[in-house]
LOKEMAR-732260 format. One record per residue (C-alpha): residue number from 1; x, y, z. Coordinates in nm, 2 decimals. Example, Ala and Ser with C-alpha at 12.3 -4.5 7.8 and 13.67 -1.06 7.14 Angstrom:
BEGIN
+------+--------+--------+--------+
! vonu !      X !      Y !      Z !
+------+--------+--------+--------+
!    1 !   1.23 !  -0.45 !   0.78 !
!    2 !   1.37 !  -0.11 !   0.71 !
+------+--------+--------+--------+
//
This chain:
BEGIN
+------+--------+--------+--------+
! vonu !      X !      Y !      Z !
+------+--------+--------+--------+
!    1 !  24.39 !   0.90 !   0.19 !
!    2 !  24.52 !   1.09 !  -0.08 !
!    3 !  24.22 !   1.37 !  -0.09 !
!    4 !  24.22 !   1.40 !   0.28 !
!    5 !  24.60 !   1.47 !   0.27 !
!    6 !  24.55 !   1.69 !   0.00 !
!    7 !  24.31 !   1.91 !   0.19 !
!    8 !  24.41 !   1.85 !   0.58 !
!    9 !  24.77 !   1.87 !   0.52 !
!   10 !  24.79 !   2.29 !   0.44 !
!   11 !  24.54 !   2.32 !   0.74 !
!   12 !  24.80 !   2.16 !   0.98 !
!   13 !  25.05 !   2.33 !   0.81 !
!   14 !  24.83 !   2.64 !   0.86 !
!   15 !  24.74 !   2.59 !   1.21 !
!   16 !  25.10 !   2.50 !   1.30 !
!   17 !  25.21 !   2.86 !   1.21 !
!   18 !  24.85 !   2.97 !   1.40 !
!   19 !  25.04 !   2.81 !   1.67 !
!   20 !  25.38 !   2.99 !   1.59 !
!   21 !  25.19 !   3.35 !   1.55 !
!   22 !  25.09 !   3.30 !   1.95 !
!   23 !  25.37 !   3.17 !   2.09 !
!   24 !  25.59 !   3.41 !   1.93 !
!   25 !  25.47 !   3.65 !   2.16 !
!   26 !  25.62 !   3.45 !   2.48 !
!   27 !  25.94 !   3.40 !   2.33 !
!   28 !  25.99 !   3.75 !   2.29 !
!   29 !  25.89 !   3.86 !   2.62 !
!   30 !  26.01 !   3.61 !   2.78 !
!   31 !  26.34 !   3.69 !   2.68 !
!   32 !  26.34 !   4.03 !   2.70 !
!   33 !  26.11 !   4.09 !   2.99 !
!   34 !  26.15 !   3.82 !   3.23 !
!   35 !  25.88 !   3.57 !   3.40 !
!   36 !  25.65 !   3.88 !   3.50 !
!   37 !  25.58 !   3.99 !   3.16 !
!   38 !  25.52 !   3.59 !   3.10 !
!   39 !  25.28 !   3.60 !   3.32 !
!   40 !  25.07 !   3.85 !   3.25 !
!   41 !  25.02 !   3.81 !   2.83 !
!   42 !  25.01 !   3.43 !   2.93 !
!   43 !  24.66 !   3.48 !   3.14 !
!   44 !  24.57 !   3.81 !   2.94 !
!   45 !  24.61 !   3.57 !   2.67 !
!   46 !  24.40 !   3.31 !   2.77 !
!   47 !  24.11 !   3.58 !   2.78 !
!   48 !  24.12 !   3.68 !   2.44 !
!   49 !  24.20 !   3.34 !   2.28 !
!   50 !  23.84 !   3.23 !   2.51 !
!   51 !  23.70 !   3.53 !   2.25 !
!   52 !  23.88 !   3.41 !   1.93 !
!   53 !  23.78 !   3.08 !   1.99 !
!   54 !  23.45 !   3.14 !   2.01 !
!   55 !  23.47 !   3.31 !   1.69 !
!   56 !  23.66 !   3.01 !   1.54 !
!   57 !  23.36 !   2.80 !   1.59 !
!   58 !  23.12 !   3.00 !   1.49 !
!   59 !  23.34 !   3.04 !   1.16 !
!   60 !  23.33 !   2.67 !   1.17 !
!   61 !  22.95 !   2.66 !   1.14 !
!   62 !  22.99 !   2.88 !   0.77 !
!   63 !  23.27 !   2.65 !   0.69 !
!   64 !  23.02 !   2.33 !   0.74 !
!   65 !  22.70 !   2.51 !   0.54 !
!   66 !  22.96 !   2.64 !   0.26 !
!   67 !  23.11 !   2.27 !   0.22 !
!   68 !  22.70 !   2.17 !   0.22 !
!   69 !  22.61 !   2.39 !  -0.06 !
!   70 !  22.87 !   2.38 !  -0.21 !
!   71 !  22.85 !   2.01 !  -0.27 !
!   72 !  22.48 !   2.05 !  -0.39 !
!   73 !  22.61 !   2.31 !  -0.64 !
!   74 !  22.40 !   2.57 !  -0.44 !
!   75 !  22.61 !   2.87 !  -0.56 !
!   76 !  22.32 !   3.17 !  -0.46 !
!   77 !  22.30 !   2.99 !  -0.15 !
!   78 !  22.62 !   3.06 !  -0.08 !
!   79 !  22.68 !   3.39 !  -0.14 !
!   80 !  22.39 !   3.47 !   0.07 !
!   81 !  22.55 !   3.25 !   0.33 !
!   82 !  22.84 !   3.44 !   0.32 !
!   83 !  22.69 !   3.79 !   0.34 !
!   84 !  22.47 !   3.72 !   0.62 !
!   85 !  22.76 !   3.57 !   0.81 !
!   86 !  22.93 !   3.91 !   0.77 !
!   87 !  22.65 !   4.09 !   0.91 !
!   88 !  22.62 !   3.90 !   1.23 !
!   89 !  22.98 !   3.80 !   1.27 !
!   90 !  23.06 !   4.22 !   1.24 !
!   91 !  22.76 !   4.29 !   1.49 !
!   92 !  22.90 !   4.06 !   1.75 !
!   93 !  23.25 !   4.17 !   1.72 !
!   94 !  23.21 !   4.51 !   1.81 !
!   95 !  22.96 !   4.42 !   2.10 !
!   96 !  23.21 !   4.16 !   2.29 !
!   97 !  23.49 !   4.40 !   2.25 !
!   98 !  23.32 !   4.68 !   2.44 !
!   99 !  23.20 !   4.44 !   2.69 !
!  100 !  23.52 !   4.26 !   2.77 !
!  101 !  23.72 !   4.57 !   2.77 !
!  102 !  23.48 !   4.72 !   3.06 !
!  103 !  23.55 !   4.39 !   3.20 !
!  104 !  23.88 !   4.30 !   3.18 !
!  105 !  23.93 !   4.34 !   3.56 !
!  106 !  23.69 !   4.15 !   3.66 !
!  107 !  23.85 !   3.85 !   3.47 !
!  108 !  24.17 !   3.95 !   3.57 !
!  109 !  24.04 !   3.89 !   3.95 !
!  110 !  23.85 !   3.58 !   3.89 !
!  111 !  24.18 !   3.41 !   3.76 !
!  112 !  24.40 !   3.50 !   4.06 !
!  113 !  24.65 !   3.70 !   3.84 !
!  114 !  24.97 !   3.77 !   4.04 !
!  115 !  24.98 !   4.10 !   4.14 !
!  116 !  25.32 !   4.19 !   3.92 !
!  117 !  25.17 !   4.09 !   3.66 !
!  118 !  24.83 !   4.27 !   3.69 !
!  119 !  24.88 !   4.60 !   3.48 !
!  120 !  25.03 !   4.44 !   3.14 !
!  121 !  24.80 !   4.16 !   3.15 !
!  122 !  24.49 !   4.48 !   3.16 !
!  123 !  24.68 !   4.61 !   2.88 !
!  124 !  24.73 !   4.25 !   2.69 !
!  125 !  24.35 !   4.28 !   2.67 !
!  126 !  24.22 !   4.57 !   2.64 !
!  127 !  24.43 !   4.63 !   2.35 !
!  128 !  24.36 !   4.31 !   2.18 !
!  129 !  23.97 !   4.37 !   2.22 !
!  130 !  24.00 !   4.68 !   2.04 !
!  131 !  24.12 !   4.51 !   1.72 !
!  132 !  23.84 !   4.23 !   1.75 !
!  133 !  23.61 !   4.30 !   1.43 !
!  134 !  23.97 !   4.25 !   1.22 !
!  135 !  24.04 !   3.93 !   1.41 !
!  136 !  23.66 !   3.82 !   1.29 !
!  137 !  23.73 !   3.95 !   0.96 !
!  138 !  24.04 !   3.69 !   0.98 !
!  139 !  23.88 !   3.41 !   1.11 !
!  140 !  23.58 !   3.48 !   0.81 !
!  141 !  23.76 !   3.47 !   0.52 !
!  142 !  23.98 !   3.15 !   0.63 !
!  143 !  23.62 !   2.98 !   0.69 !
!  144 !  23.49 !   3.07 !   0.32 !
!  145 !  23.78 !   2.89 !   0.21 !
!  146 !  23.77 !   2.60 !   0.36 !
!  147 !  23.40 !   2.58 !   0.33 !
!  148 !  23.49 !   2.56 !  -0.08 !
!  149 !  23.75 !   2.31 !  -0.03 !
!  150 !  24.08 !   2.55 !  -0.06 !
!  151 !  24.32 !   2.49 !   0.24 !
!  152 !  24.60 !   2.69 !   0.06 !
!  153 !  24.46 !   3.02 !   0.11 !
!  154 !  24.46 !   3.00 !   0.51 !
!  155 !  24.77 !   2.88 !   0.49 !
!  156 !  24.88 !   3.19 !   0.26 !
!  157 !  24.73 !   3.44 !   0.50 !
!  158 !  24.83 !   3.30 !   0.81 !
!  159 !  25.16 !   3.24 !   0.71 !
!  160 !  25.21 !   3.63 !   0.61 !
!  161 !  25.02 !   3.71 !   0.98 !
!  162 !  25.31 !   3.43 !   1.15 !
!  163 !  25.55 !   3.68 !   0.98 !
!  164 !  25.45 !   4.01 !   1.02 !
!  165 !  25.36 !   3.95 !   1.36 !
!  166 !  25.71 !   3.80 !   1.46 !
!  167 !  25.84 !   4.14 !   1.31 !
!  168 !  25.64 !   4.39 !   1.47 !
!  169 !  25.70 !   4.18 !   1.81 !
!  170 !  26.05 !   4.32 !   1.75 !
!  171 !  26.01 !   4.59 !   1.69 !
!  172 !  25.76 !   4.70 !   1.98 !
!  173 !  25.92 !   4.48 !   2.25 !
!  174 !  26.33 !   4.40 !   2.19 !
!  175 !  26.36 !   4.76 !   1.97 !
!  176 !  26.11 !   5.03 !   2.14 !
!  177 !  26.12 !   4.83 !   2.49 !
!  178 !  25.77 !   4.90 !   2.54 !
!  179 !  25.60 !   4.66 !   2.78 !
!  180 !  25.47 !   4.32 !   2.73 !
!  181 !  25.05 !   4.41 !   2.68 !
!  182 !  25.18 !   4.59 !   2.39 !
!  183 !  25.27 !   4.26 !   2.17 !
!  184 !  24.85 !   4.29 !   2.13 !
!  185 !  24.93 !   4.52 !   1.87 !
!  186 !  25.13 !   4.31 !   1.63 !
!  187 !  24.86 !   4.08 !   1.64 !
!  188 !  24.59 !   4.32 !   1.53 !
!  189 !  24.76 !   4.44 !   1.29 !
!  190 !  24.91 !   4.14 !   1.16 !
!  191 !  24.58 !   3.98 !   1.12 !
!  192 !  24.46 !   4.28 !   0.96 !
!  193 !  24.63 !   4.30 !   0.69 !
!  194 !  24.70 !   3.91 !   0.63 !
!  195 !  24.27 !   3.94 !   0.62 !
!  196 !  24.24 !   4.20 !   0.37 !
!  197 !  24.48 !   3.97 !   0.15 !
!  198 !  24.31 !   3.70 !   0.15 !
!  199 !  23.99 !   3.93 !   0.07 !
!  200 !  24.20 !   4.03 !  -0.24 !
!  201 !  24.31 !   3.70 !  -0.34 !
!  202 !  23.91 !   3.52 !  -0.31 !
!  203 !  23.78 !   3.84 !  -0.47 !
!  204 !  24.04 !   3.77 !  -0.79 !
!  205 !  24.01 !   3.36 !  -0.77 !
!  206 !  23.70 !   3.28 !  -0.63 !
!  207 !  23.38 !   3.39 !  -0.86 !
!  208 !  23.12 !   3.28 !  -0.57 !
!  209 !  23.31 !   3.54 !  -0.35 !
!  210 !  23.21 !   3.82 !  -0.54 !
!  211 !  22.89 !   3.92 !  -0.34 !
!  212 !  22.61 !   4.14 !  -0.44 !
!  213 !  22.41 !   4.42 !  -0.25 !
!  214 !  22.14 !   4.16 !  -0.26 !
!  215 !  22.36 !   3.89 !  -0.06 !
!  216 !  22.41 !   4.11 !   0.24 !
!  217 !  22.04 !   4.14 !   0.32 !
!  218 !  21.94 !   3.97 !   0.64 !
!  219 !  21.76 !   3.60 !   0.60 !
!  220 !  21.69 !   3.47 !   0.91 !
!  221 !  21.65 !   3.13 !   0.76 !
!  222 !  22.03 !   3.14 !   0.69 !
!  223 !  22.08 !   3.30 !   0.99 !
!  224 !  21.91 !   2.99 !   1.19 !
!  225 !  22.12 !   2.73 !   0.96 !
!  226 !  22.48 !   2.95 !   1.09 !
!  227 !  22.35 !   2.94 !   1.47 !
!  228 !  22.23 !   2.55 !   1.44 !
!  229 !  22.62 !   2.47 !   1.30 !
!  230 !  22.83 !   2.74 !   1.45 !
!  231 !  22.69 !   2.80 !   1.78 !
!  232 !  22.75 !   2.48 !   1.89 !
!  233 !  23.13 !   2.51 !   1.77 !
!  234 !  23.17 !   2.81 !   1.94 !
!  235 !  23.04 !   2.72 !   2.26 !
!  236 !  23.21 !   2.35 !   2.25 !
!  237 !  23.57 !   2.62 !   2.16 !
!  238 !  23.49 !   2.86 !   2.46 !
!  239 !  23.39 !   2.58 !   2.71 !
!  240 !  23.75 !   2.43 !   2.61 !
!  241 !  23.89 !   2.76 !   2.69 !
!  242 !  23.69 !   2.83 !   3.01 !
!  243 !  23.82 !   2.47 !   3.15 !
!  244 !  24.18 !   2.61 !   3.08 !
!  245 !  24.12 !   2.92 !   3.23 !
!  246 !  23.95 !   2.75 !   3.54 !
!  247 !  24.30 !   2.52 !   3.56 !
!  248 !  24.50 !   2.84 !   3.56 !
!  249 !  24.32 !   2.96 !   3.90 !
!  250 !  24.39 !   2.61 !   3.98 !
!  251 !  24.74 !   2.61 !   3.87 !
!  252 !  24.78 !   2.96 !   4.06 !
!  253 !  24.69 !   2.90 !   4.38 !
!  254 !  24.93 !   2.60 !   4.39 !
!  255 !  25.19 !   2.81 !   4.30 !
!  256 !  25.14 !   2.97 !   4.64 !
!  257 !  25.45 !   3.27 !   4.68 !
!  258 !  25.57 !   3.12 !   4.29 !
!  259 !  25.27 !   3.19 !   4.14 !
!  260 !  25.44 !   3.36 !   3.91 !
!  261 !  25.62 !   3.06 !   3.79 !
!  262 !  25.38 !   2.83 !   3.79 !
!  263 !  25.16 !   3.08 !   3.59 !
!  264 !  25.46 !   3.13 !   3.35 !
!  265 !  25.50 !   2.71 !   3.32 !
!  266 !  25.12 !   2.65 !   3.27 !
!  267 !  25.10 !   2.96 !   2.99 !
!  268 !  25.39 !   2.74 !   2.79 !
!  269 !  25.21 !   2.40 !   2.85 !
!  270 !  24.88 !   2.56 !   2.74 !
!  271 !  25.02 !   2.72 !   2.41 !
!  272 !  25.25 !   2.39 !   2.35 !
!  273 !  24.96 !   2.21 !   2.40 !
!  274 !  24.74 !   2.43 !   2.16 !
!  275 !  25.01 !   2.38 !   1.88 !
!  276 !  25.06 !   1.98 !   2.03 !
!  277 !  24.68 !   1.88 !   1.95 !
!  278 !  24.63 !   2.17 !   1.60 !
!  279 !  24.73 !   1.82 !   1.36 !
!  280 !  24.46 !   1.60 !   1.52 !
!  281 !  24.21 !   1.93 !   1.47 !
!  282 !  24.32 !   2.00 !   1.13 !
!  283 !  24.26 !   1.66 !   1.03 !
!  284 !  23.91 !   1.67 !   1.22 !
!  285 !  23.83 !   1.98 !   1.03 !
!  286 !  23.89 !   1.81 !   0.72 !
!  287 !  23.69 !   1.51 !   0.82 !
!  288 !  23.38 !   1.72 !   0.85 !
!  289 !  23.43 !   1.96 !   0.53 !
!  290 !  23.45 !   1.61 !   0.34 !
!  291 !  23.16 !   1.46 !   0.51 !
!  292 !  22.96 !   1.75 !   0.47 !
!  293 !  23.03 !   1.79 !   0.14 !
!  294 !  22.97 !   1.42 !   0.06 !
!  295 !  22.68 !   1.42 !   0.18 !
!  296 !  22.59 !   1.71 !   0.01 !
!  297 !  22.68 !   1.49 !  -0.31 !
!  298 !  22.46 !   1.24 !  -0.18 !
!  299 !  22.75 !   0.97 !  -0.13 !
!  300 !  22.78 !   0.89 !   0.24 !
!  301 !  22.92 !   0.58 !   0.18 !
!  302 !  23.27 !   0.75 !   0.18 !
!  303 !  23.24 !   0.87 !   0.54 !
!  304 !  23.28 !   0.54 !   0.70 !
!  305 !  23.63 !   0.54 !   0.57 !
!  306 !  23.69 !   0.91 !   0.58 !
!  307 !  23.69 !   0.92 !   0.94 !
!  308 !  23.91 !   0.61 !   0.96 !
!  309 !  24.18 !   0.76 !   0.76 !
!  310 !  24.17 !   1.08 !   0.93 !
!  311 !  24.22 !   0.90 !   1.30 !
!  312 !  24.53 !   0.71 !   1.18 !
!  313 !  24.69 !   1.06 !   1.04 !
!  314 !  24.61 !   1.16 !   1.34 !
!  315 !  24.75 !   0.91 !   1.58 !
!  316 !  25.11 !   0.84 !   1.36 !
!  317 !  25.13 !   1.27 !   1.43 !
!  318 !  25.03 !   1.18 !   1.84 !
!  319 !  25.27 !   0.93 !   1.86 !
!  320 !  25.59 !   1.15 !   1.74 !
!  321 !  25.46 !   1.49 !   1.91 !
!  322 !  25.40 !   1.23 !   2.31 !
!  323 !  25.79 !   1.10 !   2.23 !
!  324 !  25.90 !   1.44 !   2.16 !
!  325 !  25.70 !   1.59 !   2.48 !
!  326 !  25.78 !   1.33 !   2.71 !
!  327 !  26.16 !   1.30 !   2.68 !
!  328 !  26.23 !   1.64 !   2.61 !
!  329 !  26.01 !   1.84 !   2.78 !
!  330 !  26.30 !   2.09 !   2.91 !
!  331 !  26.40 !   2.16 !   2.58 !
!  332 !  26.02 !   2.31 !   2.52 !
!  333 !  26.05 !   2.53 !   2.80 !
!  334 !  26.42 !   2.67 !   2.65 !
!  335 !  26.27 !   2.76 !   2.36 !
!  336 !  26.10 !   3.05 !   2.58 !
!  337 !  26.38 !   3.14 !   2.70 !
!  338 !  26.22 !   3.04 !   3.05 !
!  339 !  26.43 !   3.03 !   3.40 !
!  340 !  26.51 !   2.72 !   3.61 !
!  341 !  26.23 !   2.76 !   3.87 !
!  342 !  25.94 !   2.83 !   3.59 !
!  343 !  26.09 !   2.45 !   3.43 !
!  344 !  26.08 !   2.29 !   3.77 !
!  345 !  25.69 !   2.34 !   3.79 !
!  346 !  25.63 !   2.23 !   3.44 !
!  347 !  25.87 !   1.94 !   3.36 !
!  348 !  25.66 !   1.67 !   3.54 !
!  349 !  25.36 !   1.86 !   3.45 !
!  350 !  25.42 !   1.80 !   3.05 !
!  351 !  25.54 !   1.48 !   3.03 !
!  352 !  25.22 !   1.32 !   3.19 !
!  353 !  25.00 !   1.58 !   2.96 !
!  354 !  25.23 !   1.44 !   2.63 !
!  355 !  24.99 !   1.14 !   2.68 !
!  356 !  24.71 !   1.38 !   2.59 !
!  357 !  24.81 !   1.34 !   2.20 !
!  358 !  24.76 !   1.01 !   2.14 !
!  359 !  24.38 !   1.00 !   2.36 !
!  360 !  24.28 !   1.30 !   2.12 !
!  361 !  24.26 !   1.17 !   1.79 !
!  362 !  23.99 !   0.93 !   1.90 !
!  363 !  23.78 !   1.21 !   2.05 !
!  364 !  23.84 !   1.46 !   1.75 !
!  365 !  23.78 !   1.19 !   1.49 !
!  366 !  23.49 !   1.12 !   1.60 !
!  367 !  23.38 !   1.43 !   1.62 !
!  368 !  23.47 !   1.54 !   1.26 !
!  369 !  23.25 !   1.27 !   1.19 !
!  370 !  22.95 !   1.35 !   1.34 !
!  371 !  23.00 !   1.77 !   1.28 !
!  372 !  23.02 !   1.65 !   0.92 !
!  373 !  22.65 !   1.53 !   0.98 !
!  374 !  22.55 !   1.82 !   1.18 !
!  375 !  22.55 !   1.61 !   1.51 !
!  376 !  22.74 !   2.00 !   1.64 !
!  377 !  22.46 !   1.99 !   1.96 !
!  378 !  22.58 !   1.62 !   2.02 !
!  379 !  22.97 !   1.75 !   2.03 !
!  380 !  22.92 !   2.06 !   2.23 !
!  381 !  22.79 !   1.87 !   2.48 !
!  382 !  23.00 !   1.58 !   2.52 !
!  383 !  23.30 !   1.85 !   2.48 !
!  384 !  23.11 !   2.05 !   2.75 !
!  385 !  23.09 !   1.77 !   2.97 !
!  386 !  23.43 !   1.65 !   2.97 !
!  387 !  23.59 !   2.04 !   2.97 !
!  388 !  23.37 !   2.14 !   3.23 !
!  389 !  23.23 !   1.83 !   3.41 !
!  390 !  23.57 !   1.64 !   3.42 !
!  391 !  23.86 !   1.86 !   3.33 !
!  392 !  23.81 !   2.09 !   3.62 !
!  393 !  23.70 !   1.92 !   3.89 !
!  394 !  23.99 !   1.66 !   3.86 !
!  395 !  24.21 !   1.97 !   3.82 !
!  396 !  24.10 !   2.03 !   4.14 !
!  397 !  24.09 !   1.70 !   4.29 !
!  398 !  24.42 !   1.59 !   4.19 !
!  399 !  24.63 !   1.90 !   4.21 !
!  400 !  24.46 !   2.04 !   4.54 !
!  401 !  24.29 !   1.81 !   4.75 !
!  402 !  24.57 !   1.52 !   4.66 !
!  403 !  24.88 !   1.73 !   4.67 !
!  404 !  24.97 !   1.64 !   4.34 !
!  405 !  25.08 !   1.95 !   4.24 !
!  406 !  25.11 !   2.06 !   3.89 !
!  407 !  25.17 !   1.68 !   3.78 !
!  408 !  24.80 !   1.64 !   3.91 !
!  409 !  24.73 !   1.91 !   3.62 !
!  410 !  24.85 !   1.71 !   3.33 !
!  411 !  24.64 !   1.39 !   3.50 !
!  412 !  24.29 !   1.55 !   3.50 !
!  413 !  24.33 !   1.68 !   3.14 !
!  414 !  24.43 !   1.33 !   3.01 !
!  415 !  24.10 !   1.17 !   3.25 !
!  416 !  23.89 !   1.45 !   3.03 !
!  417 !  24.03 !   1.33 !   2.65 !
!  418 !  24.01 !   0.97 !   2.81 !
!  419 !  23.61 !   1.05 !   2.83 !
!  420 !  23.52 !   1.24 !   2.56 !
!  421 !  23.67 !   0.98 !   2.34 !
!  422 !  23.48 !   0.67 !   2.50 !
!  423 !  23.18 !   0.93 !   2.51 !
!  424 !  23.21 !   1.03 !   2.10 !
!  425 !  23.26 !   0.68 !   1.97 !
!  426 !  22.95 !   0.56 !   2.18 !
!  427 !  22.75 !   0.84 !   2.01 !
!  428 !  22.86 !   0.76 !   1.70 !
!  429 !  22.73 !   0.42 !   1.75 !
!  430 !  22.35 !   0.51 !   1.89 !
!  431 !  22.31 !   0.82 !   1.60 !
!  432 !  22.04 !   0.68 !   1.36 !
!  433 !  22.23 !   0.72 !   1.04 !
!  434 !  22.47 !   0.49 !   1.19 !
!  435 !  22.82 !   0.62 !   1.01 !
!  436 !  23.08 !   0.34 !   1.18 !
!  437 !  22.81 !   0.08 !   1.00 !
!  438 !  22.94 !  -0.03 !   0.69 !
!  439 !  22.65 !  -0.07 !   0.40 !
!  440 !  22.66 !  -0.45 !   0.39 !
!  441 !  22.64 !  -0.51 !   0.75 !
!  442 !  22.36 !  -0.18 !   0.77 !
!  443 !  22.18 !  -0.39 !   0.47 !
!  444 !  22.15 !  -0.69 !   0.67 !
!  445 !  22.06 !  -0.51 !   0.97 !
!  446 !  21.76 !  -0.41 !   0.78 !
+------+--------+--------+--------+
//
């Protein structure tokens, strides 16, 4: 309990203020520029965090290796690790930023944007794409350190980006009144420079950090080990995000002539929700750096219990942040500064969602335990099928076919956590190094 507070508690910490650097961005347009502006860096919004997410996960796969080595005192192995992540991860960046710039029409179309709020959501991205490699830069060094067991230093950097970014908000939108795709630019630069500190502070602390020439030439057996544990990650992050963006062409053709409110209530949902479930993913995280690095110590005896303690963290945080959701779910949507007809679509919406934090922590348990043993195909998948396979489709059943409106929303994604819990735990149970199995009962079973 008391290590994985130690390390899981400045993650949540650190992914709460994750949280508070995106939604800042909706406060302050919202109460400056009204439900239009909303709108528009709400769904341009969507589109880059289905980018940044993907990166997370990938970043998640050098996190996992790091944690492995590190526990097996592998220091050159490292190093290497980290210099070949930098190649590929600065490679990619620039190539999906061209390419979703071209594009950013195209997805603007596919997700029924309203009309008003077309031309700042085209901004929103195109803007944000063309600070992408410092965003990957971000996302890198916050991987390193958890990968080495430091949660304090993502929480350092992100906590200067939360800052920075709330003042350059200010400064662009409430002082220069420039329009809302222009809040892009306090994240760039934000992440920027909260990236090149925490450079800085690994170079100073961290001796494995300081690379050679020879660690940045390209091994493509490391590069295979950072696809088998990040792709799956990234692609378990972005199918998350595509389900989300799929309910938002959901959620906009319900709104019918108040799309534009319903877009505005589902944007707030979808960022509270982000923040809502970041505790139960911390924690998760933690779970697999610990396994990993257990195992990588040769004691996987302590996983068992690792995972256990993680999921009631988890849960006591689900329980206060369903009670706080479902009784006050008006006083989420004025913190946005939102108007009456944007809170009218999402009140019942939220407080049959708020259900969603207390089904989660059995699906992201489980999965930190089985990332932890590089099960990340086994979790794509079962993520894929629920986001995709589930999510969507009862989106669509529930809110369309049935009438339910947005309340028919928050139903479908509850039905997917429902699933990919059951569907994690029974993995967990079938996997061959059998991790629920304590070593008494596994020893008799032999």
């Amino acid at each position: 309990m008391k290590n994985l507070l130690l390390f899981s508690f400045p993650l949540i910490l650190s992914n709460l203020l994750q949280a508070a650097f995106n939604v800042t961005d909706m406060i302050v347009v919202s109460h400056y520029k009204g439900s239009e502006a909303l709108s528009a860096i709400g769904i341009g919004g969507l589109i880059t965090y289905l980018i940044i997410n993907g990166a997370t996960g990938l970043s998640g796969g050098l996190t996992l290796l790091i944690g492995k080595l590190y526990g097996a005192k592998k220091e050159k192995e490292i190093r290497q690790s980290i210099g070949n992540f930098s190649l590929v991860f600065g490679i990619l960046s620039v190539i999906i930023s061209v390419l979703v710039m071209l594009g950013a029409d195209v997805w603007l179309k596919a997700l029924a944007t309203p009309q008003e709020a077309f031309e700042e959501a085209r901004r929103y991205v195109r803007i944000a794409m063309s600070g992408l490699p410092l965003v990957f830069v971000y996302n890198g060094v916050a991987a390193v350190s958890k990968g080495l067991g430091d949660g304090k230093l993502p929480l350092l950097i992100i906590a200067a980006a939360a800052s920075m970014n709330a003042g350059w908000d200010m400064l662009l939108i409430a002082g220069l009144g420039l329009g809302a795709g222009f809040t892009a630019i306090s994240n760039i630069l934000s992440e920027g420079v909260a990236a090149v500190i925490g450079i800085a502070v690994l170079f100073k602390e961290q001796p494995l950090f300081r690379l050679q020439k020879e660690d940045f030439v390209f091994d493509s057996g490391m590069i295979k080990e950072l696809a088998k544990l990040g792709a799956p990650l990234a692609v378990l992050n972005i199918t998350a995000t595509l389900s989300f963006m799929l309910l938002t062409y959901i959620v906009n053709q319900i709104g019918g002539d108040s799309a534009v409110f319903a877009s505005g209530a589902h944007a707030i949902a979808t960022k509270y929700n982000g923040m809502a479930l970041l505790p139960a993913r911390a924690v998760s995280l933690a779970i697999a750096a610990m396994v990993s690095q257990n195992l990588g110590s040769q004691k996987p005896e302590r996983n068992r219990k690792t995972m256990f303690t993680g999921l009631c963290i988890s849960l006591v945080l689900g329980l206060l942040i369903t009670a706080v959701s479902f009784f006050f779910p008006d006083a989420v949507f004025h913190a946005f500064g939102t108007k009456e007809e944007t809170i009218q679509m999402g009140r019942s919406y939220m407080k049959i969602m708020s259900f969603d934090y207390m089904i989660v922590p059995f699906a992201v348990s489980a999965y930190g335990l089985a990332d932890g043993y590089g099960k990340t195909y086994a979790t794509m998948t079962i993520n894929m099928i629920a986001s995709v396979g589930i999510r969507a489709p009862a989106a669509y059943l529930f809110g369309i076919v049935f009438s339910m409106g947005m309340p028919g929303i928050g139903f479908a994604i509850i039905t997917a956590s429902a699933v990919s819990a059951i569907a994690s735990w029974g993995y967990l149970l079938i996997i061959k190094e059998k991790p629920l199995i304590a070593r008494k009962c596994r020893h008799i079973l032999q």
